[in-house]
LUMFI-720629 format. One line per field, with one value per residue: residue number from 1; x, y negated, z of N, C-alpha, C in turn. Coordinates in pm, 1 decimal. Each point is the difference from the previous one (the first is absolute). Layout:
residues N
num NUM, ...
n.x X, ...
n.y Y, ...
n.z Z, ...
ca.x X, ...
ca.y Y, ...
ca.z Z, ...
c.x X, ...
c.y Y, ...
c.z Z, ...
end
This chain:
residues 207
num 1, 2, 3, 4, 5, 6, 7, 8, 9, 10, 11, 12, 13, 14, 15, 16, 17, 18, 19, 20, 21, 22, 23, 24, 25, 26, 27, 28, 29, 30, 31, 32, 33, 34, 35, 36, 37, 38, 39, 40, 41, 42, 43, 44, 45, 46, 47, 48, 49, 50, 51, 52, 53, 54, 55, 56, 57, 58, 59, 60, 61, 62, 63, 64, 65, 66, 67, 68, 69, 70, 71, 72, 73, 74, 75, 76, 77, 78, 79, 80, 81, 82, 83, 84, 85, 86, 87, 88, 89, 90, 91, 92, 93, 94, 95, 96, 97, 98, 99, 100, 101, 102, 103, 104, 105, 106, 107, 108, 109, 110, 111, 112, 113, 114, 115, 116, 117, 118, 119, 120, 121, 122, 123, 124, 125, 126, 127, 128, 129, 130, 131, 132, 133, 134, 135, 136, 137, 138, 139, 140, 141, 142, 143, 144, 145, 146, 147, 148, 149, 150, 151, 152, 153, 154, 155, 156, 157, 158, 159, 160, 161, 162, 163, 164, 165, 166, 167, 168, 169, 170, 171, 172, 173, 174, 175, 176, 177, 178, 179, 180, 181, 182, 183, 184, 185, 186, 187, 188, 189, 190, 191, 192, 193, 194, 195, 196, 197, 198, 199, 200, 201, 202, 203, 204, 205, 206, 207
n.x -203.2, 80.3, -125.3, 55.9, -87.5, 58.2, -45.4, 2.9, -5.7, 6.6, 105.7, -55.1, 110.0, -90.3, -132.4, 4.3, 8.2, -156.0, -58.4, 55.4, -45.7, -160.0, 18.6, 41.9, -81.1, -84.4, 87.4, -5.4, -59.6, -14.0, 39.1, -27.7, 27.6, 75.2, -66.1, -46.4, -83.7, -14.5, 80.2, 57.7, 22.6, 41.3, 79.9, 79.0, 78.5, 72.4, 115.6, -0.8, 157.4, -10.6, -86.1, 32.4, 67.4, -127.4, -87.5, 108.3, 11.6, -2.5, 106.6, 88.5, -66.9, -48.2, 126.3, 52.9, -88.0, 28.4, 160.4, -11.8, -70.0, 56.6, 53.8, -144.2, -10.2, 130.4, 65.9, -57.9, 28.6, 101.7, 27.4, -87.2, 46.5, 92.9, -90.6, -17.3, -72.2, 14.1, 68.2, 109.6, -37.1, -134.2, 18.5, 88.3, -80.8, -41.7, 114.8, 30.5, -93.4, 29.6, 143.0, -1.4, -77.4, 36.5, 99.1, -100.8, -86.7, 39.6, 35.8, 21.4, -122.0, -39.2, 38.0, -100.0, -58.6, 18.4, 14.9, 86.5, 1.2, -124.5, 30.3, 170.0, 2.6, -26.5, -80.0, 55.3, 107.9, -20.3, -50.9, 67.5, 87.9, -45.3, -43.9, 132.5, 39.2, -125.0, 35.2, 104.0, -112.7, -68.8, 86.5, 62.9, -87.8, -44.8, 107.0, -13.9, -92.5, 62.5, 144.5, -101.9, -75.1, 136.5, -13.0, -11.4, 97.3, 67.0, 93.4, 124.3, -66.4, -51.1, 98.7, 27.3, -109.0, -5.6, 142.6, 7.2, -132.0, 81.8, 49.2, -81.0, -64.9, 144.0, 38.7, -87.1, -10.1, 139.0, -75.2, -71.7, 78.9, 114.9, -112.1, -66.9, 6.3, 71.1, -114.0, -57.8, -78.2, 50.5, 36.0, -113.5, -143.2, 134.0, -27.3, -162.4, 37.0, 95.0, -107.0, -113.6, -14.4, 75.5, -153.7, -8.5, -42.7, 132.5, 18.4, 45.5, 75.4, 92.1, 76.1
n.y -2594.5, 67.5, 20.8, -75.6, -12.0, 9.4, 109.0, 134.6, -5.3, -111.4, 41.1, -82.6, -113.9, -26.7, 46.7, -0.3, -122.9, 51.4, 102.6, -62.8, -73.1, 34.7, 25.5, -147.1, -16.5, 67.3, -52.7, -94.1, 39.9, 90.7, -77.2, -122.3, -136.8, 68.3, 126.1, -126.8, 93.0, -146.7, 61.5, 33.2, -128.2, -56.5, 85.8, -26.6, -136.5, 83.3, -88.8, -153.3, 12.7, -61.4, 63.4, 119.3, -34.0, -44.6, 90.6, 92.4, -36.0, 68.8, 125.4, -108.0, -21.4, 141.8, 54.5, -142.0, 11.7, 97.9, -31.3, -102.3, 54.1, 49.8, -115.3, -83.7, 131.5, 10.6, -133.8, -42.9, 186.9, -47.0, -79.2, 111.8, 125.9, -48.0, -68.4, 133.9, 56.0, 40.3, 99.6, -27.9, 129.5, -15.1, -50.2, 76.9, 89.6, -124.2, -68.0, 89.4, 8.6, -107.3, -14.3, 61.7, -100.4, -118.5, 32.0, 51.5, -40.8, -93.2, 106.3, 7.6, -57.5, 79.0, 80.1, 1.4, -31.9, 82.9, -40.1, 111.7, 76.3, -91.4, -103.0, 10.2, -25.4, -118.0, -34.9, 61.1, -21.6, -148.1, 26.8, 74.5, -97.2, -65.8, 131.0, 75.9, -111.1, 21.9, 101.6, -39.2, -144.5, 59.2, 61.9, -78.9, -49.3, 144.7, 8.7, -137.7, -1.2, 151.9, -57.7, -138.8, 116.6, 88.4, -146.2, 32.5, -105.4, 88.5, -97.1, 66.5, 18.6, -82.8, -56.7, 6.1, -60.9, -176.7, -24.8, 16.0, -143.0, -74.6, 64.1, -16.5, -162.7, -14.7, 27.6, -23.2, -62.8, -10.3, 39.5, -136.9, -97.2, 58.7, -12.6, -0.8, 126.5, -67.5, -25.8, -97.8, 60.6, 110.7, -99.5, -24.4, 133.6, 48.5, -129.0, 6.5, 77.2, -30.5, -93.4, 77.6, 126.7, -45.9, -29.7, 117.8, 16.6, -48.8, 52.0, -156.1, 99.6, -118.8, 98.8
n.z -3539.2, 77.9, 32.0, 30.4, 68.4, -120.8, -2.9, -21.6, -135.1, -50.0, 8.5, 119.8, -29.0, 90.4, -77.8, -99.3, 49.0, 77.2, -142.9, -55.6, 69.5, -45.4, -120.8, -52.3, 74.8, -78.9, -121.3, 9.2, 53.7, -95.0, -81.1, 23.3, 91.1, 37.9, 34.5, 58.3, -150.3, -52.4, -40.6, 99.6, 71.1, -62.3, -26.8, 119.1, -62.7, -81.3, -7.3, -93.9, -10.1, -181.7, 49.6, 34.3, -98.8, -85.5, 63.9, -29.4, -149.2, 116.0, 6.9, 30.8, -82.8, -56.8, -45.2, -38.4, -86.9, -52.6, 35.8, -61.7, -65.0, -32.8, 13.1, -110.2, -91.9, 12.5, -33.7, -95.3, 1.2, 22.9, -123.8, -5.6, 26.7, -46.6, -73.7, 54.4, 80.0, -157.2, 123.3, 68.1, 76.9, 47.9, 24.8, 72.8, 50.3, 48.7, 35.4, 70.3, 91.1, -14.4, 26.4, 74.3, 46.6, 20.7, 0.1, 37.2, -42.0, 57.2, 51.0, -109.5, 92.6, 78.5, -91.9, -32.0, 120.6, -75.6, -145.6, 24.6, -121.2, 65.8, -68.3, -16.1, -76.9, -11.0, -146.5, -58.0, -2.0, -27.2, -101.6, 38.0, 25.3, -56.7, -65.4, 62.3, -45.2, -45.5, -48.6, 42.3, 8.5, -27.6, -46.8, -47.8, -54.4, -98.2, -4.4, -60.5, -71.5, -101.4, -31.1, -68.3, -48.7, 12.8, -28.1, -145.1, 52.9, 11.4, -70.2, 108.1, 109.0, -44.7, 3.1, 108.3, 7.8, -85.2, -30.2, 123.5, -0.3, -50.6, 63.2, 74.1, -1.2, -58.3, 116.6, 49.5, -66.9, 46.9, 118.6, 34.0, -44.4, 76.9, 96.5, -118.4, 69.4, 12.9, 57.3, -27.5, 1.9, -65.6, -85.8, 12.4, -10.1, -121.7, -78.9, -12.1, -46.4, -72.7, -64.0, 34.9, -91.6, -160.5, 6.9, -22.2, 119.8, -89.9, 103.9, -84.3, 44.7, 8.2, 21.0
ca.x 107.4, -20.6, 36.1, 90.9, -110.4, -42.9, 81.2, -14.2, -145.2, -155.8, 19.3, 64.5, 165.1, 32.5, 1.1, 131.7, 126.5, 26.4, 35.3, 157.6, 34.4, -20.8, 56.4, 192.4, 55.1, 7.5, 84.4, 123.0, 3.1, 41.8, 85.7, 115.6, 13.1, 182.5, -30.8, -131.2, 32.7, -78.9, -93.4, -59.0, -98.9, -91.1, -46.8, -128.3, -112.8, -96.7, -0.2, 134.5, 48.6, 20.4, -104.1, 58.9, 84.6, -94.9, -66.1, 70.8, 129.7, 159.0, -44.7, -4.2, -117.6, -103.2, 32.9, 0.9, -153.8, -34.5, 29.8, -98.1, -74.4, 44.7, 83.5, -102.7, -124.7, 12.5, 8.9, -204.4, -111.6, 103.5, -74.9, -153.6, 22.8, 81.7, -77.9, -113.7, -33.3, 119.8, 115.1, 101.5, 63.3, -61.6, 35.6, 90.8, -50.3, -111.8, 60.0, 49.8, -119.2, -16.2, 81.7, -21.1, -156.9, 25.9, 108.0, -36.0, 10.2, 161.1, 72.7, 98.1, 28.7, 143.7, 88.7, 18.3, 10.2, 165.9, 98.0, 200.9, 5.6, -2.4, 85.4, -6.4, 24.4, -84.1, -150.4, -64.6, 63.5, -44.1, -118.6, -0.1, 34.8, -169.1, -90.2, 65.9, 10.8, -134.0, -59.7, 64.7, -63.9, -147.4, 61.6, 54.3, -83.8, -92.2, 85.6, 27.3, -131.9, -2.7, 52.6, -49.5, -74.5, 111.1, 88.0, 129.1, 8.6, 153.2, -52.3, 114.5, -115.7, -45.7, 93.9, 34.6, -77.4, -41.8, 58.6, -33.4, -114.9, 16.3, 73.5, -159.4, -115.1, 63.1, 3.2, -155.1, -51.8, 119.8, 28.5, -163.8, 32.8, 61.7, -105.4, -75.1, -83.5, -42.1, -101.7, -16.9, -95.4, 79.7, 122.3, -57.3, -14.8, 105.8, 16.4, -55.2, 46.7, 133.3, 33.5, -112.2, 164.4, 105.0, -18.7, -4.3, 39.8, 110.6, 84.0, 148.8, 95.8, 57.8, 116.5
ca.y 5.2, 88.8, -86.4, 37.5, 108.1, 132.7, 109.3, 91.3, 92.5, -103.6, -0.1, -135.2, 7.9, -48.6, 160.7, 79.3, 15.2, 69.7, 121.0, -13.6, -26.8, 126.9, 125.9, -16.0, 26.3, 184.1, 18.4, -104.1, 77.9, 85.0, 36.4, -118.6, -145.4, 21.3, 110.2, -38.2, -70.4, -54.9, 18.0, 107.9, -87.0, -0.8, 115.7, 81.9, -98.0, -25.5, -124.0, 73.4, -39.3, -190.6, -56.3, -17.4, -114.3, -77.9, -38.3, -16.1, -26.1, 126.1, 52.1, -39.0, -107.0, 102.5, 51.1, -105.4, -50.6, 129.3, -38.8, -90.5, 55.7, 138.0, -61.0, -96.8, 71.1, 59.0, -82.3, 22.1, 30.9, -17.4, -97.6, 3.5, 94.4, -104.6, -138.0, 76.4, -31.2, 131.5, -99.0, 93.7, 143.2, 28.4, -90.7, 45.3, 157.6, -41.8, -71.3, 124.2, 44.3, -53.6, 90.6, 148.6, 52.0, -95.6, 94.9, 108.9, 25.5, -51.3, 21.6, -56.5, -115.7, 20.1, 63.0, -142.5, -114.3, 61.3, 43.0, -39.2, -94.4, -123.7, -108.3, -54.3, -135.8, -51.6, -38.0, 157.4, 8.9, -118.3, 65.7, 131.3, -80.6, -72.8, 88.2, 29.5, -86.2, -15.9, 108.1, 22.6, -29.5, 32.2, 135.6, -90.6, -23.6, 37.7, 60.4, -90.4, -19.8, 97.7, -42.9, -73.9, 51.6, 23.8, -87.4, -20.6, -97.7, 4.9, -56.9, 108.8, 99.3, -28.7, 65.3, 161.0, 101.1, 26.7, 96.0, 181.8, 40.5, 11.2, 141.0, 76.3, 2.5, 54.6, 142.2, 72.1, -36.7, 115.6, 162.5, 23.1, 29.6, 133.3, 74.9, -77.7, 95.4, -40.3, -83.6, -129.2, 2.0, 120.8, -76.8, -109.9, 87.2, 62.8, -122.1, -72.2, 163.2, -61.5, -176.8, 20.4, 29.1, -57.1, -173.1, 87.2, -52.5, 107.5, -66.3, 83.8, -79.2, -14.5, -34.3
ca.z 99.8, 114.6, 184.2, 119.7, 98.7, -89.9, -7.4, -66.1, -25.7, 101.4, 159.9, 30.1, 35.9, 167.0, -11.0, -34.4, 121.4, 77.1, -49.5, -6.8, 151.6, 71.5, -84.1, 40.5, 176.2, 28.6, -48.6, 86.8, 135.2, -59.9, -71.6, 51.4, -88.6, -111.9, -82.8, -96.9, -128.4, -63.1, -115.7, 17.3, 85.1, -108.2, -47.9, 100.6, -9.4, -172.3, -87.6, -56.9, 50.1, 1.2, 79.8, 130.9, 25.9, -62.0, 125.2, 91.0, -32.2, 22.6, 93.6, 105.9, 26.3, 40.0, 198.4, 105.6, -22.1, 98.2, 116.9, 35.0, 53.3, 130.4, 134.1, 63.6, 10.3, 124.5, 74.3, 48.9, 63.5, 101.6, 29.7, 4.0, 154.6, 93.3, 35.4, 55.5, 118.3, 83.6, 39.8, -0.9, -159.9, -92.9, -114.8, -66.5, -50.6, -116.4, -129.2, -57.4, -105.0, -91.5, -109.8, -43.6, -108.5, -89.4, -20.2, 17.3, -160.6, -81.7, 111.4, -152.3, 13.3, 163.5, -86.7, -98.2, 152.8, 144.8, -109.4, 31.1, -119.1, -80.7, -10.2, 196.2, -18.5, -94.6, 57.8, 59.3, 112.7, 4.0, 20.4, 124.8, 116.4, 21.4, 52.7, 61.1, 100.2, 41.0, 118.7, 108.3, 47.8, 55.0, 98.5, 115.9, 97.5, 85.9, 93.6, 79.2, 89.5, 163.8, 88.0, 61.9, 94.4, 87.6, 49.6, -75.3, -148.2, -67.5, -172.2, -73.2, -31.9, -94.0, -155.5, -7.0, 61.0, -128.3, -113.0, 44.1, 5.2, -193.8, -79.2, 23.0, -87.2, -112.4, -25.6, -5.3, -111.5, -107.4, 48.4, -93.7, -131.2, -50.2, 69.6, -34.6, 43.8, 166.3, -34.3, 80.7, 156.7, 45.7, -4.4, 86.4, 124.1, 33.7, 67.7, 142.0, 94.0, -15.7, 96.3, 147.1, 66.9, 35.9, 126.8, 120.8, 89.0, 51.0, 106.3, -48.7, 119.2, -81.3, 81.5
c.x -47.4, -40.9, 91.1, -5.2, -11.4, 38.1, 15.6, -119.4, -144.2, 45.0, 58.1, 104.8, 12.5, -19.8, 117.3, 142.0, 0.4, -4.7, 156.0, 90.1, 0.9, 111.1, 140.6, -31.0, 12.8, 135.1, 109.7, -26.5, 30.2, 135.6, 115.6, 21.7, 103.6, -119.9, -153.3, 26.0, -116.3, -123.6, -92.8, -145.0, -96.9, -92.4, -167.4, -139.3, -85.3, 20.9, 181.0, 114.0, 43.0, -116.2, 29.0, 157.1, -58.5, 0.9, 101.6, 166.4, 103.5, -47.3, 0.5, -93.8, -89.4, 28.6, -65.5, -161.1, -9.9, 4.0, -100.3, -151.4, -7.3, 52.2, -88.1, -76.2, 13.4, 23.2, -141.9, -4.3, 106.2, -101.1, -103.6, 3.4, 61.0, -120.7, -118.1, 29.2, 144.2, 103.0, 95.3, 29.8, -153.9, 0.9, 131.3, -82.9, -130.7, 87.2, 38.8, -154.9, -58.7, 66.3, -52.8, -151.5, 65.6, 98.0, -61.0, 0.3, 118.9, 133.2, 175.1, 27.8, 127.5, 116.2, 67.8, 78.7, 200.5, 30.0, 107.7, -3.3, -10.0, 91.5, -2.4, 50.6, -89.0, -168.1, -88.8, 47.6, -79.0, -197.9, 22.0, 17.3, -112.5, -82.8, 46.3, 0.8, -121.0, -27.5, 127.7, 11.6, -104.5, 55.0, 68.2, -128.6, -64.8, 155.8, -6.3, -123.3, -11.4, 97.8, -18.8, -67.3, 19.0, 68.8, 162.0, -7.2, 145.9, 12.5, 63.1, -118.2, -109.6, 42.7, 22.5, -134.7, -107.3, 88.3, -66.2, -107.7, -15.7, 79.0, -87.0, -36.4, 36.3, 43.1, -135.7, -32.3, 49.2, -50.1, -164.8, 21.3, 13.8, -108.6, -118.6, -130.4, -67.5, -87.8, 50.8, -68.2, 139.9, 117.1, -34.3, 69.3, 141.6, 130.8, 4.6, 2.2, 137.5, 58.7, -28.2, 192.3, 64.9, 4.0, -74.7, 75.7, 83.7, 154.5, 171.2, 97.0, 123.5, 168.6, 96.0
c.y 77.6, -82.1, -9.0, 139.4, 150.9, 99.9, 86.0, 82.0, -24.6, 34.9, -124.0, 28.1, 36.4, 190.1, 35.3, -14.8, 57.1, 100.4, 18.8, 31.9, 136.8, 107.8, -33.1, 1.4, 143.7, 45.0, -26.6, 64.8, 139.9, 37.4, -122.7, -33.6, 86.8, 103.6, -36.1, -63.0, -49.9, 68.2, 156.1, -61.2, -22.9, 94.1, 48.1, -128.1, 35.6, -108.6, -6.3, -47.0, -134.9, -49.4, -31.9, -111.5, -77.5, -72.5, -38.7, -38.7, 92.3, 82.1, -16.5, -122.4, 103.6, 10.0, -99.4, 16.0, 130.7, -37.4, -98.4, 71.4, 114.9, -91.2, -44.5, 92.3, 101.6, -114.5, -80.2, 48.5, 37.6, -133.7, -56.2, 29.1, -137.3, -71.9, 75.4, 37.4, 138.9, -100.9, 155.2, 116.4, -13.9, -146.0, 74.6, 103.6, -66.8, -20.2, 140.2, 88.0, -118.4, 18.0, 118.9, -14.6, -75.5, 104.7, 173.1, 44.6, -68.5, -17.5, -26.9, -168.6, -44.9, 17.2, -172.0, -110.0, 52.4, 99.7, -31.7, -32.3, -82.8, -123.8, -77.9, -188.4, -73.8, 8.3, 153.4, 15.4, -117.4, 90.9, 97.6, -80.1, -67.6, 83.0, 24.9, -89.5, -33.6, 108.0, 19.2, -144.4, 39.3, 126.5, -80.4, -91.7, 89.2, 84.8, -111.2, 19.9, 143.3, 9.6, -59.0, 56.1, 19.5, -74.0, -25.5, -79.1, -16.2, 24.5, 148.4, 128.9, -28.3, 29.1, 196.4, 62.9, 7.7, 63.4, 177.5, 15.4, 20.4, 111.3, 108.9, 47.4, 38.2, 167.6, 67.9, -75.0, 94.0, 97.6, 77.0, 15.5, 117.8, 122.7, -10.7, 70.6, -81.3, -138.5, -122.9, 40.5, 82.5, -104.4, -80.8, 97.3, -9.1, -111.1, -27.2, 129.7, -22.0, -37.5, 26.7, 95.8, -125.2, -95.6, 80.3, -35.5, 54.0, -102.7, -14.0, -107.1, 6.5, 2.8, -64.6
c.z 122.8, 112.4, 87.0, 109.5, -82.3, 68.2, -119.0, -30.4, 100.3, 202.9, 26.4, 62.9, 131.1, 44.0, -53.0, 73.0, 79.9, 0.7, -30.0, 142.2, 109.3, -45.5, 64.5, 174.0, 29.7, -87.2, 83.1, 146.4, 19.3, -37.8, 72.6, -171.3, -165.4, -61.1, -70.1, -98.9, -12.3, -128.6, 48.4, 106.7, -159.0, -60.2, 113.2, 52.3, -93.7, -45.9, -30.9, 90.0, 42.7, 73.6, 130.0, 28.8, -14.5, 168.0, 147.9, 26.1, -19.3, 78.7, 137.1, 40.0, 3.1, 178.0, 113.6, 1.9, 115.1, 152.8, 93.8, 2.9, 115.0, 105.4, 63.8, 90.8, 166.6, 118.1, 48.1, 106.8, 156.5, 105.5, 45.1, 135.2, 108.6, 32.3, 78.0, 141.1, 105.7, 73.9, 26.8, -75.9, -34.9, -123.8, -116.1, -68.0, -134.4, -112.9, -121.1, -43.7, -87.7, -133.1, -58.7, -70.1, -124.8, -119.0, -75.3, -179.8, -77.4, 39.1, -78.2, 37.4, 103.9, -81.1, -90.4, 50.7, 57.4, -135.0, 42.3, -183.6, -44.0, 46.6, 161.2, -5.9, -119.4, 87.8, 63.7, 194.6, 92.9, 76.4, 95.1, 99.1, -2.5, 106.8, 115.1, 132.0, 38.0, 114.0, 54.3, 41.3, 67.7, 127.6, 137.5, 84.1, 99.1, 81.9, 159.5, 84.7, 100.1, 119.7, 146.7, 132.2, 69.4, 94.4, -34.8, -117.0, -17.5, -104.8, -93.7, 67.5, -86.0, -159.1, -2.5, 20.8, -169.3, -65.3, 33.1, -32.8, -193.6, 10.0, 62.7, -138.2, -148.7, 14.5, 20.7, -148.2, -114.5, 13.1, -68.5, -148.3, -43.1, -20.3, -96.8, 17.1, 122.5, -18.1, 78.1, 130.9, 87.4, 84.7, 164.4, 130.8, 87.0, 82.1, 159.4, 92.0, 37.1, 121.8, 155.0, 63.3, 82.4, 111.0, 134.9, 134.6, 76.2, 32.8, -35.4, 86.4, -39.8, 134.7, 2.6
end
């Protein structure tokens, strides 16, 4: 009888999921949830297709496994930056070179994380809101905490100032994507050049 723990051709199961895993997050980021075929994820595992339902049920039990890793794996290191000694934008500019090293060779993962294809209701949907709601937790603190600095704790500048500070960090992520010429360090420089502009000490009067 097979061990439980087996995998394929003397590789243990827990390996081979995550060879599976790796191949369907670069597929599924690529291509989105509707244009990834299964058997072609197989095909580029090198193993067969009933394997892969074997392991993961459906294809939407591949996706969700994906999701969950790509959600943890960027939410970590959100995470990591938050509990460290940064406070205001440079807390904002770390969190983003953290991305970007983290991000740099699997950049299919951002892609994966913000599929308009995949399923908007049910457990897939269930899993994006998980992740989601994790880091626009963590965005809302550290918005709260640069506010603060300021001497602002208005709960509606607070809300407007994280949603702006998440459509930042999604359109520079989009915009690296598109770029793939453009390095993680490149990504940093052009950032914190950005930012020194934009928080430049410039006088806006309002009539």
């Amino acid at each position: 009888m097979a061990r439980p723990n087996a995998g394929t051709k003397g590789v243990p199961r827990a390996e081979r999921e995550q060879q599976i895993l790796a191949v369907a997050s670069m597929a599924f980021g690529a291509d989105g949830f509707a244009a990834t075929n299964i058997s072609e994820v197989a095909r580029d595992a090198g193993i067969s297709k009933p394997l892969v339902y074997n392991y993961f049920g459906s294809k939407e039990g591949l996706y969700a496994a994906c999701l969950h890793q790509a959600g943890a794996l960027v939410g970590d290191e959100i995470e990591r930056i938050a509990r460290g000694d940064a406070v205001g934008i440079e807390r904002g500019i770390r969190t983003l070179d953290g991305m970007f090293a983290l991000l740099e060779d699997q950049r299919h993962l951002w892609r994966l994380l913000h599929d308009r294809t995949a399923p908007a209701t049910g457990a897939i949907a269930a899993i994006v809101n998980q992740h989601t709601h994790r880091i626009d937790r963590l965005a809302q603190e550290g918005v709260t905490e640069l506010l603060a600095l300021a001497g602002d704790s208005d709960e509606r500048d607070i809300s407007v100032m994280t949603a702006a500070w998440l459509g930042i960090v999604d359109s520079l992520m989009d915009w690296w994507v598109a770029h793939p010429d453009e390095s993680a360090a490149q990504m940093v420089e052009r950032v914190t050049r950005l930012f020194t502009a934009l928080l430049s000490d410039v006088t806006v009067s309002a009539s």
